[in-house]
C-alpha positions in Angstrom: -151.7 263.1 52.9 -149.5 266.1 52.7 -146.6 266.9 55.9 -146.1 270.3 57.1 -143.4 270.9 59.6 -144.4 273.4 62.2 -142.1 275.7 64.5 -144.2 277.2 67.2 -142.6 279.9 69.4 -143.9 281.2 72.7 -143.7 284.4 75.1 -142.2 284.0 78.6 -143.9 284.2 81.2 -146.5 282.3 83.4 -149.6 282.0 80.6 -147.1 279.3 79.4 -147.3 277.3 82.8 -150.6 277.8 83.0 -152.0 276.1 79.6 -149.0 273.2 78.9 -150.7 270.5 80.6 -154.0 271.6 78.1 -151.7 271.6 75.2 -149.8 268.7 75.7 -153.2 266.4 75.7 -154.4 268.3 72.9 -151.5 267.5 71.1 -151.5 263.7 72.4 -155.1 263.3 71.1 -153.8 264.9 67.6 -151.1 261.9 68.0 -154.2 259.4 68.2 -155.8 260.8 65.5 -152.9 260.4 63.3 -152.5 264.1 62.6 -149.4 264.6 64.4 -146.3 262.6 63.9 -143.9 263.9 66.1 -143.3 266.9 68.3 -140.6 268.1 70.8 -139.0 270.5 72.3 -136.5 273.0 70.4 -132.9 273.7 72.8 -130.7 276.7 71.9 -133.7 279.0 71.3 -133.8 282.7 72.8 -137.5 281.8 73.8 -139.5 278.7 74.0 -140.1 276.9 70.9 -141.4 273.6 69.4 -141.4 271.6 66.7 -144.0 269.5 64.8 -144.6 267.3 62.2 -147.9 266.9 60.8 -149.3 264.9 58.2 -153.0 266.3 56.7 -155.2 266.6 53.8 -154.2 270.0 52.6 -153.0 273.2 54.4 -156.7 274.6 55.7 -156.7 271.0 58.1 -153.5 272.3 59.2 -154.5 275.8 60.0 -157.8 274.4 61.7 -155.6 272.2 63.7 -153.4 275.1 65.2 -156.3 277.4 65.7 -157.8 274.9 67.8 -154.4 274.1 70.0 -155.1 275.9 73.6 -152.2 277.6 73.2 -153.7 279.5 70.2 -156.5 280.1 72.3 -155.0 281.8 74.7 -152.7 283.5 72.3 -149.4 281.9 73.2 -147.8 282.0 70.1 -145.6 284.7 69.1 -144.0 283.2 65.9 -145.9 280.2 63.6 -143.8 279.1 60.8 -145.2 276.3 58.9 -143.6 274.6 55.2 -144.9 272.0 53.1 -142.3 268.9 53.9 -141.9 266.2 51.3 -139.9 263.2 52.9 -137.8 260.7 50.6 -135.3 259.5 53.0 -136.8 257.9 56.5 -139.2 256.8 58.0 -142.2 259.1 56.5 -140.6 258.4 52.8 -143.0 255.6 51.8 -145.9 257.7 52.8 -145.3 260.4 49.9 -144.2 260.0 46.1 -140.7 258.5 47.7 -136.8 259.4 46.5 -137.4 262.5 44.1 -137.1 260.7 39.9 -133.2 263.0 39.4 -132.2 260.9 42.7 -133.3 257.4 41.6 -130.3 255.1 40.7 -129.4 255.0 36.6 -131.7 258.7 36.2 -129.5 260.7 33.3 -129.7 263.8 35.4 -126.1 264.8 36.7 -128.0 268.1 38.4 -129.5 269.0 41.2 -131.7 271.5 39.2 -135.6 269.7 39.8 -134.7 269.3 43.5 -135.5 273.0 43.9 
């Protein structure tokens, strides 16, 4: 499986009221299905955004996934940033490759050059 971490932003106004109930049980049944591993709210933004953490096959599940979320539908998202996420410290660690080899105890590397 491969995590992406999602920022979704959305426009003001009342389309936003209208289809957060819809997008809230779409995401819940994402939840169930094991796609999505967390999501929440984002404070301290000029307008409203979330955050999400997904874990899929590749990047076209992903994109499916959002293109099917009602608020896509009903084109109530302004600003879609997505990044591949590799964990090594936490609680999704031990579902990837784990602590990166440079960071393992005893590793000769005194660099943080293959982190990049």
């Amino acid at each position: 499986m491969t995590f992406f971490v999602v920022t979704m932003t959305h426009p003001q106004g009342d389309e936003w009221n209208k289809h957060v109930v819809e997008h809230v049980q779409y995401l819940l049944e994402l939840e169930e299905r094991g796609k999505l591993r967390a999501s929440g709210q984002l404070k301290g933004t000029g307008l409203r955004s979330g955050f999400l953490i997904f874990s899929v096959a590749n990047r076209a599940e992903l994109d499916e996934l959002v293109n099917n979320d009602p608020f896509s539908k009903h084109s109530l998202i302004v600003d879609l940033l997505v990044n591949e996420w590799v964990p090594f410290i936490g609680t999704y660690a031990a579902e990837t490759n784990g602590i990166p080899e440079f960071a393992r105890p005893g590793h000769p590397s005194d660099t943080l050059s293959s982190f990049a």
